[in-house]
SEZA-253046 format. One record per atom (N, C-alpha, C): residue number from 0; atom name; y, z, x. Coordinates in Angstrom, 3 decimals. Layout:
ZABA   i at        y        z        x
ZABA NUM CA        Y        Z        X
...
This chain:
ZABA   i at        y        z        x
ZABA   0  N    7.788    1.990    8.408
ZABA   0 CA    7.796    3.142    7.523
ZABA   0  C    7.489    4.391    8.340
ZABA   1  N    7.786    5.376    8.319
ZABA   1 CA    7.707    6.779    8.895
ZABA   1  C    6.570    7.322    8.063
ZABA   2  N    5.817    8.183    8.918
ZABA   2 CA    4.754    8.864    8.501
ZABA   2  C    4.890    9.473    7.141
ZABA   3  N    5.974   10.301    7.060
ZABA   3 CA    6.436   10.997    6.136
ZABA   3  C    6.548    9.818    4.989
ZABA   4  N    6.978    8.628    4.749
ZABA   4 CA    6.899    7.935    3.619
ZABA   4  C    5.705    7.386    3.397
ZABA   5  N    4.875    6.844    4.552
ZABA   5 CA    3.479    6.709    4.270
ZABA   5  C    2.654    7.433    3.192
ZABA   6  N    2.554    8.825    3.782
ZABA   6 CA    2.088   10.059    2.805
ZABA   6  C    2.503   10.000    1.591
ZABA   7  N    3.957   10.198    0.975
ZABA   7 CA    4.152    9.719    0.080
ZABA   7  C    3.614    9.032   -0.887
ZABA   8  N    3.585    7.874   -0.480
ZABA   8 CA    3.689    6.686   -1.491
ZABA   8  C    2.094    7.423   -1.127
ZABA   9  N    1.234    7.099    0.093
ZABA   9 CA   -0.204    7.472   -0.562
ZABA   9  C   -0.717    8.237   -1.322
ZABA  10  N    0.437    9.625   -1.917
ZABA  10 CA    0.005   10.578   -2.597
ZABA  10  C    0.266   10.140   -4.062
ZABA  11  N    1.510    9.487   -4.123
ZABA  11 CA    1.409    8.473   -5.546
ZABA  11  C    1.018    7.648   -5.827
ZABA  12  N   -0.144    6.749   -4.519
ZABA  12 CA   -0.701    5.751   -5.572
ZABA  12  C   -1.935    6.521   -5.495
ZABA  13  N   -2.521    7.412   -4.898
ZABA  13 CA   -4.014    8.379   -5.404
ZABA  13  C   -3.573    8.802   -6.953
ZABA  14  N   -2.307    9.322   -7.146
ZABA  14 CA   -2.375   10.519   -8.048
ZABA  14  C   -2.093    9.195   -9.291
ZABA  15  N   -1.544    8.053   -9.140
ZABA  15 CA   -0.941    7.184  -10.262
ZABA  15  C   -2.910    6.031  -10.251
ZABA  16  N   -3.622    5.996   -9.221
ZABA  16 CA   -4.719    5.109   -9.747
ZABA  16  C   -5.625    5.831  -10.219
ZABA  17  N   -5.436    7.262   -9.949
ZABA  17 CA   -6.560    8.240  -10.079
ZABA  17  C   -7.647    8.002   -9.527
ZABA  18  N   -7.788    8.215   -7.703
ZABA  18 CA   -8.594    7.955   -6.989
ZABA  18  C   -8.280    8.550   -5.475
ZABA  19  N   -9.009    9.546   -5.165
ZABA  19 CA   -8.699   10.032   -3.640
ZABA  19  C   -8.936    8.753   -2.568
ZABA  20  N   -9.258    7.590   -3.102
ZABA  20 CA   -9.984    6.334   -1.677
ZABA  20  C   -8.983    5.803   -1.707
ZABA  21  N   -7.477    6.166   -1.780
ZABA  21 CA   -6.253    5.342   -1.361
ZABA  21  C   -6.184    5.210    0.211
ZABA  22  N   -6.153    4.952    1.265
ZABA  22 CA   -5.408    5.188    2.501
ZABA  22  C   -4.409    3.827    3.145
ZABA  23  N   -3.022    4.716    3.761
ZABA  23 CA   -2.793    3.465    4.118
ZABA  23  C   -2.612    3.244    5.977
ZABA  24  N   -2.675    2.213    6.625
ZABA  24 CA   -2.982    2.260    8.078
ZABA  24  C   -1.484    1.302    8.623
ZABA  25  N   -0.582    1.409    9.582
ZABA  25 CA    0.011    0.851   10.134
ZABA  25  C   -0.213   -0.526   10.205
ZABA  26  N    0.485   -1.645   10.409
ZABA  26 CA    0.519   -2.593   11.276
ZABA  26  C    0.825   -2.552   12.131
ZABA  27  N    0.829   -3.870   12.793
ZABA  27 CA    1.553   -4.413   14.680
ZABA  27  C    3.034   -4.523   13.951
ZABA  28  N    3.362   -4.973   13.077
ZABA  28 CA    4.801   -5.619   12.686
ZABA  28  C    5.251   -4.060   11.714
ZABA  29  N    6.842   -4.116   11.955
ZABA  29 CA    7.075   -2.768   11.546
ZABA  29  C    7.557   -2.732    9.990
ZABA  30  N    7.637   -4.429    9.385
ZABA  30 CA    8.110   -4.262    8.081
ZABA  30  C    7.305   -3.612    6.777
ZABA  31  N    5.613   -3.254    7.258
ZABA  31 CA    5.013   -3.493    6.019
ZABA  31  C    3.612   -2.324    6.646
ZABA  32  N    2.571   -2.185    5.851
ZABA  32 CA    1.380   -0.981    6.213
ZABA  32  C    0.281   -1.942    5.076
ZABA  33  N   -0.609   -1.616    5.374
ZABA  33 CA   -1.910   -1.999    5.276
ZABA  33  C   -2.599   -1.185    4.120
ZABA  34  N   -2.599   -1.202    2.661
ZABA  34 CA   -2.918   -0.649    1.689
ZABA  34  C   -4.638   -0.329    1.460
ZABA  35  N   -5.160    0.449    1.626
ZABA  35 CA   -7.124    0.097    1.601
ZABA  35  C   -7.265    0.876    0.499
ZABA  36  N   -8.328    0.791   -0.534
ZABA  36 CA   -8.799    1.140   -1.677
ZABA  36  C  -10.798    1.269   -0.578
ZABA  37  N  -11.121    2.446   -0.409
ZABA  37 CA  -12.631    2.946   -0.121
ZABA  37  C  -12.796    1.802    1.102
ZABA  38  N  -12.276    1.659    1.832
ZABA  38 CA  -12.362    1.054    3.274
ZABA  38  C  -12.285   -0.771    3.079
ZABA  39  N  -11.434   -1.179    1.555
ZABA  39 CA  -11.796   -2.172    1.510
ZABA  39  C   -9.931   -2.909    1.328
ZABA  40  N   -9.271   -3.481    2.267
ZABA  40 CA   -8.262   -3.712    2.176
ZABA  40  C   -7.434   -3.921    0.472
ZABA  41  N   -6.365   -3.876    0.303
ZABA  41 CA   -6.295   -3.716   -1.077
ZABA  41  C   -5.028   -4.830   -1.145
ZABA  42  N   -4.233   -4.006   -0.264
ZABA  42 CA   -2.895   -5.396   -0.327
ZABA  42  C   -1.686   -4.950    0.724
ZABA  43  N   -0.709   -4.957    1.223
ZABA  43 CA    0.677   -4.838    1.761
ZABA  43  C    1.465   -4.379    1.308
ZABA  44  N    1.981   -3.039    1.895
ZABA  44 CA    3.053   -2.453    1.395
ZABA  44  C    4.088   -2.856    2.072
ZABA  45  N    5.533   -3.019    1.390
ZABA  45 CA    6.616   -3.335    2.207
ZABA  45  C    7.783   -2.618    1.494
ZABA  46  N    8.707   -2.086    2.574
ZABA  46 CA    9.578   -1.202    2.048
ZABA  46  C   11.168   -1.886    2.175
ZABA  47  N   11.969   -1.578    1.308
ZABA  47 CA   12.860   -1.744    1.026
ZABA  47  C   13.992   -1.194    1.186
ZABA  48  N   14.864   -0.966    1.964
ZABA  48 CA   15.786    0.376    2.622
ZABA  48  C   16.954    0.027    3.080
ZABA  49  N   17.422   -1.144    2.758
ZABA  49 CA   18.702   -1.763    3.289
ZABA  49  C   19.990   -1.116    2.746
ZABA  50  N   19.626   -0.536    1.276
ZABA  50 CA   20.470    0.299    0.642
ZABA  50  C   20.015    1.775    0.561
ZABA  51  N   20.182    2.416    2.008
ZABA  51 CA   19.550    3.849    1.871
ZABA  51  C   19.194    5.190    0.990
ZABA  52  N   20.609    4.538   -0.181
ZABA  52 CA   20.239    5.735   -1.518
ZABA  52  C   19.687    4.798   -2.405
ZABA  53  N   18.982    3.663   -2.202
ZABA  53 CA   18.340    2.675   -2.996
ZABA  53  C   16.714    2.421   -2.855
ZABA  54  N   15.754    2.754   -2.035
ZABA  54 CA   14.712    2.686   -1.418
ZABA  54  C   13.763    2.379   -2.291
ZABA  55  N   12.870    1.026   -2.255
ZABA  55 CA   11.912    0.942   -3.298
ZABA  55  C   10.908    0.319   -2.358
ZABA  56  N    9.403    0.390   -2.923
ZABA  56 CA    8.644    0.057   -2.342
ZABA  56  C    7.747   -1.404   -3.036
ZABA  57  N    7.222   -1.922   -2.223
ZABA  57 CA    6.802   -3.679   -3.343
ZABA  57  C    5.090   -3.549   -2.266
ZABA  58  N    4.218   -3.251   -3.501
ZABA  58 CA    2.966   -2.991   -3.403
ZABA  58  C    2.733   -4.707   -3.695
ZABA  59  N    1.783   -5.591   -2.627
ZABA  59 CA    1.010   -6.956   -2.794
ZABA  59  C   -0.206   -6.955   -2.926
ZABA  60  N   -0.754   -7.238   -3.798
ZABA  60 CA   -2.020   -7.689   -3.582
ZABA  60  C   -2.611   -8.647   -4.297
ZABA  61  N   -3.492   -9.354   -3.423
ZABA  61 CA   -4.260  -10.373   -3.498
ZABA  61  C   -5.306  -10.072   -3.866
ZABA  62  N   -5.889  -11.248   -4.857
ZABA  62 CA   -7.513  -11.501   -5.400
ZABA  62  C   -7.784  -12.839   -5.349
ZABA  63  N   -8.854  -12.885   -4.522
ZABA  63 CA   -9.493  -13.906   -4.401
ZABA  63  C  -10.159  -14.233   -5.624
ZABA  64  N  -10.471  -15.783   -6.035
ZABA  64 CA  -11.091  -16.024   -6.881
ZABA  64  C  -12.369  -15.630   -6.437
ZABA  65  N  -13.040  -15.713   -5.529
ZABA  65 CA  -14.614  -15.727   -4.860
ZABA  65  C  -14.781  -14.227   -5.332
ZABA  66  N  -13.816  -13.217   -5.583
ZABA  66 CA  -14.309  -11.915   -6.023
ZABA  66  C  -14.044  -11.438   -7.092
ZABA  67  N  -13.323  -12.344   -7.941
ZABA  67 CA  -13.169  -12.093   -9.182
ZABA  67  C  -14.774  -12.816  -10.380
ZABA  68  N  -15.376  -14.213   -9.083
ZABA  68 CA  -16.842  -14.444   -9.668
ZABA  68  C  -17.719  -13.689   -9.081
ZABA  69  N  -17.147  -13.000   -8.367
ZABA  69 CA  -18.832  -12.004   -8.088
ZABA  69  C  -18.530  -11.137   -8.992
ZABA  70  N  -17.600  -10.598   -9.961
ZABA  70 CA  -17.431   -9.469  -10.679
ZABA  70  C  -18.397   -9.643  -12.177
């Protein structure tokens, strides 16, 4: 993903969770970026671009059961 789409999507998922503690950080592998919610990993972004006037993005995330019983 290019910086410029990074920003992006980070400015819509702050402005869509209603929360400035969105950030997202690169990986080693170039398909996907590292989603964090307040320094606490959140899930995998991976982008979609094979159809260039088509571009969608597929937000993952995982919950552990072990933190759904500490809740």
């Amino acid at each position: 993903m290019s910086p410029e789409q990074i920003l992006s999507v980070k400015n819509y998922l702050c402005k869509r969770l209603g929360t400035d503690g969105i950030s997202i950080k690169p990986r080693k592998v170039a398909d996907s970026v590292e989603v964090y919610l307040n320094d606490e990993i959140l899930g995998l972004l991976y982008i979609d671009d094979e159809d260039k006037n088509d571009i969608s993005y597929d937000l993952n995330i995982s919950i552990l059961q072990q933190d759904l019983d500490d809740a």
